[in-house]
LOGU-198985 format. One record per residue: y, x, z of N, C-alpha, C in turn; residue in one letter. Coordinates in steps of 0.2 Angstrom, whole numbers, plus 5000, padded with zeros to 4 digits. Layout:
// residues N
YXZYXZYXZA
...
This chain:
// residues 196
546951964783547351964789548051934787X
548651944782548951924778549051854778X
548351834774548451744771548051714779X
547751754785547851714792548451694792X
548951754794549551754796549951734793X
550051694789550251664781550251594782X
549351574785548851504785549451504793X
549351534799549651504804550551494804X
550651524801551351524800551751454799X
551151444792551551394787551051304793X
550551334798550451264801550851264805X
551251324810551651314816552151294812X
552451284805553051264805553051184803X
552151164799552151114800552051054805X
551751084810551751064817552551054821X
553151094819553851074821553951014815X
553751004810553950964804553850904806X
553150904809552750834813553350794818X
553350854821553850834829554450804825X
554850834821555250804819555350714814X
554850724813554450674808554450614812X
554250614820554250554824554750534826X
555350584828556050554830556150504824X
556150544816556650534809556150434810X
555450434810554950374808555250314812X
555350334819555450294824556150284823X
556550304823557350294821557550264814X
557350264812557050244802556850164804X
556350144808555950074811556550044813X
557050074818557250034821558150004816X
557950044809558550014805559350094808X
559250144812559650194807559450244804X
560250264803560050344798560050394801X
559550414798559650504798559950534796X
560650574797560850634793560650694789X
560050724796559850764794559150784799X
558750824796557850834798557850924799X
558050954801557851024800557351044804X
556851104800556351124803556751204804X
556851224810557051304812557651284812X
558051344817558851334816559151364813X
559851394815560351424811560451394805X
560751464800560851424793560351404789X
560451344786560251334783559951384775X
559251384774558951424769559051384764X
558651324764558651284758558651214760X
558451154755558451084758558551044753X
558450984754558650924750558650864753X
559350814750559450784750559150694748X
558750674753558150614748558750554749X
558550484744558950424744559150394750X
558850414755559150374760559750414762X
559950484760560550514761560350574768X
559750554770559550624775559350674770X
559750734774559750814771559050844774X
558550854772558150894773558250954773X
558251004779558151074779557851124784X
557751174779557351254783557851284785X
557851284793558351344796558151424794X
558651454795558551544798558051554800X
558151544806557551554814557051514814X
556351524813555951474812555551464818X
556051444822555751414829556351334830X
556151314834556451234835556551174830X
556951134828556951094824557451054826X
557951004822558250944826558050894820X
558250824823558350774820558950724822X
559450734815560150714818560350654815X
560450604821560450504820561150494815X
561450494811562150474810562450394813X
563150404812563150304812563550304805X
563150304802563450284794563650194794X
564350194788564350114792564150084786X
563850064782563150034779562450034785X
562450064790561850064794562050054802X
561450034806561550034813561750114815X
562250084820562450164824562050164830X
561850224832561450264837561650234844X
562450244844562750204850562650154850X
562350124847562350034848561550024852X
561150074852560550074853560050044859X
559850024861559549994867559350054871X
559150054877558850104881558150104879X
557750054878556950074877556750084868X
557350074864557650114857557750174858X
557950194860558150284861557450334867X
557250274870556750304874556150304868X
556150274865555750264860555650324853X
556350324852556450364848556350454850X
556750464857556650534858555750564860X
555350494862554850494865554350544858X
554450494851554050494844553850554846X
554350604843553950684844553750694846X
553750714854552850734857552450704855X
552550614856551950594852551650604848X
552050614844551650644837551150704837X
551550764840551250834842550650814847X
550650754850550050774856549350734852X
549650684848549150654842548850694837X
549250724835548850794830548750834834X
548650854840548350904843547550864844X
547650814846546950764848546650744842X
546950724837546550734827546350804827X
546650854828546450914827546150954833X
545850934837545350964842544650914840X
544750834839544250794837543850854831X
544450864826544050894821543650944821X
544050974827543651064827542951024829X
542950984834542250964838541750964833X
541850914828541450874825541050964821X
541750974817541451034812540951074814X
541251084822540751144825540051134828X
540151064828539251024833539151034837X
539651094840539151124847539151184845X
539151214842539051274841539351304844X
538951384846539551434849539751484844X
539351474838539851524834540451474831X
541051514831541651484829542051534822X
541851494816542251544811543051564813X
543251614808543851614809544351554807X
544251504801544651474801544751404807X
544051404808544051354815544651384821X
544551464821544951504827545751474825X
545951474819546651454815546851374817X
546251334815546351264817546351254826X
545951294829546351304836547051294840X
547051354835547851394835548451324837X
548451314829548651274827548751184831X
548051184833547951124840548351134845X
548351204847548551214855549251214854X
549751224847550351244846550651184846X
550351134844550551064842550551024850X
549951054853549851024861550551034864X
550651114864551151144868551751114867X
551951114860552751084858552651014861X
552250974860552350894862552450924870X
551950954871552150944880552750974883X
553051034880553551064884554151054883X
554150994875554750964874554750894879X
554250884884554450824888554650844895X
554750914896554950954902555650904901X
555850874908556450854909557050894910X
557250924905557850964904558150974898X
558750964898559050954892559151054889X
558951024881559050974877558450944874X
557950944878557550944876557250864876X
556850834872556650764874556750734880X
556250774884556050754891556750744895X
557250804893557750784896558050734894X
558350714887558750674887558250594887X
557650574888557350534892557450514900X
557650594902557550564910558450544911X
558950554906559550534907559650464903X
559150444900558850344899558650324905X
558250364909558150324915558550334919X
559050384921559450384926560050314926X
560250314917560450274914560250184916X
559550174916559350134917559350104924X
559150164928559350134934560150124940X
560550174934561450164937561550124935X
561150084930561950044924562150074919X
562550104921562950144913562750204913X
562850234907562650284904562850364909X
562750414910562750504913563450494908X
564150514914564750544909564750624905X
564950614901565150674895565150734899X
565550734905565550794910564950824913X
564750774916564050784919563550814913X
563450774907563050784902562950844901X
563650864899563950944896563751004902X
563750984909563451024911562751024913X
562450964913561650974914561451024907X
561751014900561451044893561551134895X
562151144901562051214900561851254906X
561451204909560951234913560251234911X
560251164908559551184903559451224900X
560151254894559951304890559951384894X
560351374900560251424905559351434906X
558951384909558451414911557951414904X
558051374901557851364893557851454889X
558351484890558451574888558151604893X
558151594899557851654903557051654904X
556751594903556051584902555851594896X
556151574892556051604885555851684885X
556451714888556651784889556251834894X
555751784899555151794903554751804897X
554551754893553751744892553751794886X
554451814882554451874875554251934878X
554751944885554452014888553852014890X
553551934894552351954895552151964889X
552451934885552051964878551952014874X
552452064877552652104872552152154879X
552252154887551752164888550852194887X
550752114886550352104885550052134878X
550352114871550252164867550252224868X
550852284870550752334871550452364875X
């Protein structure tokens, strides 16, 4: 029971690792730096710092993750970025999560041949599919701060001309984390339902 909970833990954290791993890949291609890659928020537990000067680290909270572009000036800055470079960059992560969801349901297929018995460790590799599905897909919900959001503020961008101003920005971000917390704050209370 344990090394389940152990096994699912350390893949949901992998599966944020992933997410993040396609912003840092995609941004990396296109010649910037990454400051920093964190899997979970808050403070920082542990981390390291590799030669390209991006800080690798485990938050507190081991829920979310960021990947944060710097403009170092040895490197391309973030600002200077094209609209289908950033729509690219914020795009990676889902991709990546809905790729390893699609890798790891192929896999379960193959393993299982049909069958209707399903061991427990296939129920884990599951798990684990449908976790990587979920983050690709609800980080393309069009609301900041999430991917989706700041995509659909590349295309608003796209089609004004110039970029959404700081003000407007700053309020869309606290409306998203507005309904970002109370849906959160919905689906803790179904669960704990639903458990108890």
């Amino acid at each position: 029971m344990y090394l389940d909970c152990s096994i699912l833990a350390v893949g949901a954290l992998g599966v944020l690792l992933v997410h993040e791993l396609g912003h840092l890949l995609m941004a990396r291609s296109f010649g910037f730096c990454v400051a920093a890659l964190s899997v979970g928020l808050g403070p920082e537990i542990f981390g390291h710092t590799d030669r390209s000067g991006t800080r690798w680290k485990m938050g507190a909270l081991p829920i979310g993750g960021s990947c944060v572009l710097s403009d170092a000036a040895n490197r391309r800055s973030f600002s200077t970025a094209s609209l289908a470079q950033r729509a690219l960059i914020y795009a990676a992560g889902p991709f990546l999560n809905l790729v390893l969801a699609a890798i790891d349901f192929v896999a379960i297929d193959f393993e299982g041949g049909g069958s209707a018995f399903v061991s427990l460790d296939m129920r884990l590799e599951v798990l684990i599919g449908a976790f990587s599905a979920s983050v690709g897909l609800f980080n393309l919900l069009p609301i900041l701060p999430l991917d989706g959001g700041r995509l659909l503020l590349i295309a608003f961008e796209a089609v004004r001309g110039r970029r959404v101003g700081e003000r407007e920005e700053k309020r869309l971000l606290r409306i998203g984390l507005s309904v970002l917390a109370s849906t959160t704050g919905v689906s803790v209370l179904f669960l704990f339902k639903v458990i108890g």
